[in-house]
N, C-alpha and C positions, 0 to 999 in steps of 0.2 A: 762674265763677271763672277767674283767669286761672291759666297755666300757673307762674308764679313768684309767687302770692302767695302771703302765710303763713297766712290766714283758707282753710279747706276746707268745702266741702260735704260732707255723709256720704257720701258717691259716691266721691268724692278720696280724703277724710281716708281711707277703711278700704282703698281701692285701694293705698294703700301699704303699708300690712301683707301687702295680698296677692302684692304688686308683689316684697317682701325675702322674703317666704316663699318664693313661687319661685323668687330667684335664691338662696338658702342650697341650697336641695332642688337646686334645677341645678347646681350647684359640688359639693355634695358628690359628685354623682351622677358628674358628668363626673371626680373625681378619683377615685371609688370604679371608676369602670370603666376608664379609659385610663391614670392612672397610672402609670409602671412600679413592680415590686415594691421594687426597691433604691429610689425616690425615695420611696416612703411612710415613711421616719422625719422625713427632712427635712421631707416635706409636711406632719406632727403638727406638728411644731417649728414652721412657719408659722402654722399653722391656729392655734396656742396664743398665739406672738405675734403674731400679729392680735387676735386677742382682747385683750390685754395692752394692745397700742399702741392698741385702740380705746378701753377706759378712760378712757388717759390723753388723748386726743382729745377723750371725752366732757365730762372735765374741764376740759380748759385752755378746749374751746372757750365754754362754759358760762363759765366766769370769767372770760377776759382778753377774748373777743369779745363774747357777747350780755350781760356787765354791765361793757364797758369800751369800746367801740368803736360810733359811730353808721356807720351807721342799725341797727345789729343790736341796742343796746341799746333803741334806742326800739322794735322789733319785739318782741324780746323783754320791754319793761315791758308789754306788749299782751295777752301769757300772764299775767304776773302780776298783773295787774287784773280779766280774766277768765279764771280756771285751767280753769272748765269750758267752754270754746269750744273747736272745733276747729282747732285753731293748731298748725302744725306746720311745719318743712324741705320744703318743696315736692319729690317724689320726684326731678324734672329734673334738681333742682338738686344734692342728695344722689349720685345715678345720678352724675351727672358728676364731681363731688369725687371719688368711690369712684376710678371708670376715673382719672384723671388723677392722683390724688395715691395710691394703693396701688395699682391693678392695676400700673400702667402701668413706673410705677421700681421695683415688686417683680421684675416678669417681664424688664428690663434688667439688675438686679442678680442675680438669681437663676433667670433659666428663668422657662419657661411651668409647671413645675408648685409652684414655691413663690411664684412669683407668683401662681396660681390658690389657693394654700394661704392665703397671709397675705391678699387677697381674701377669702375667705372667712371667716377668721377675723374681720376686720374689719367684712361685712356682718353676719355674725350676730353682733356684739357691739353693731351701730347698731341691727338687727332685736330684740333683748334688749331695749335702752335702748326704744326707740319701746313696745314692749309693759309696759313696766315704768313709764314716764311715765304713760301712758296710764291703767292699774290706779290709780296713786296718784290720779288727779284724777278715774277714772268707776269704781271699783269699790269696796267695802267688801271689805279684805285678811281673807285666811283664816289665813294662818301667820304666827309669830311673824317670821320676815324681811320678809316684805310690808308687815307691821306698822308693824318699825321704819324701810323704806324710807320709807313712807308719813308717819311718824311725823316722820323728819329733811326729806324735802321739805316738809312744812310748813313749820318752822322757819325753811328760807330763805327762803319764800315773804315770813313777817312780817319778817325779817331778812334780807335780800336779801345779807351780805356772809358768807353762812356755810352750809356743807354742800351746797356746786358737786354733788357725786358722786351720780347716780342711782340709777346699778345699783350702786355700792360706793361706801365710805367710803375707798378706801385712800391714794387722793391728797388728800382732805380731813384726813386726819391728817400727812401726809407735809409737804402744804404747809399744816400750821397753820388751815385751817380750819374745821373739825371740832367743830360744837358740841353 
């Protein structure tokens, strides 16, 4: 497989989960040990809106790119004709979005350590999503949220113009799509 395609072998495909588990566990680690004491409230506040920003990431990209923008829509109709393939964000490609579009003007606007904060936050919210896609299309959900994640990615599956939000609903009700 090549290194930018969106079709994975199981080799790939799970290499990336392993690839964001360790950079979440390395982020945390480096900001739990070097950090100074005074920048650890900012650093939560990062690490929180990263997560936040990565939501809304999750969403817009889900809606206005992979169902509004070719070639990512025709990639993406690729998932939705086959949900159980291994089709995913090539890690390269992801890795480098990350560094250039949040480490990079986080740690310009803010230092190295709410740059490493909102990094962080940001990876473990893509690391969230990939684990949370994943369940919905290869695992039978145990709790009642998995349920209804599970429950609403159908939906848009058959109805492609409705419930973008994987890990949450909250910009699906925000921007009206919410069904």
């Amino acid at each position: 497989m090549k290194a930018v395609s969106i079709e994975h072998s199981k080799v790939v495909y799970f290499a990336d989960f392993a690839f964001y588990f360790a950079a979440v566990v390395l982020l945390l680690g480096i900001l739990a040990r070097f950090a100074p004491r005074q920048a650890l409230p900012g650093v939560a506040l990062a690490v929180i809106g990263g997560v936040v920003c990565w939501s809304l990431v999750e969403y817009l990209m889900h809606r206005v790119i992979f169902h509004g923008i070719e070639p990512f829509q025709r990639m993406h109709g690729e998932h939705h004709r086959r949900p159980q393939a291994l089709i995913a964000t090539p890690t390269v490609l992801s890795a480098v979005f990350i560094l250039l579009l949040v480490w990079l003007p986080a740690t310009l606007l803010g230092g190295v350590w709410l740059g490493l904060g909102a990094t962080l936050g940001m990876t473990a919210g893509y690391f969230a999503y990939g684990l949370v896609h994943h369940a919905m299309h290869h695992w039978r959900p145990r709790g009642a949220w998995m349920r209804q994640r599970k429950r609403l990615h159908a939906l848009h599956h058959h109805a492609a113009q409705q419930n973008y939000g994987v890990t949450t609903s909250l910009w699906d009700h925000i921007f009206r799509s919410y069904q």
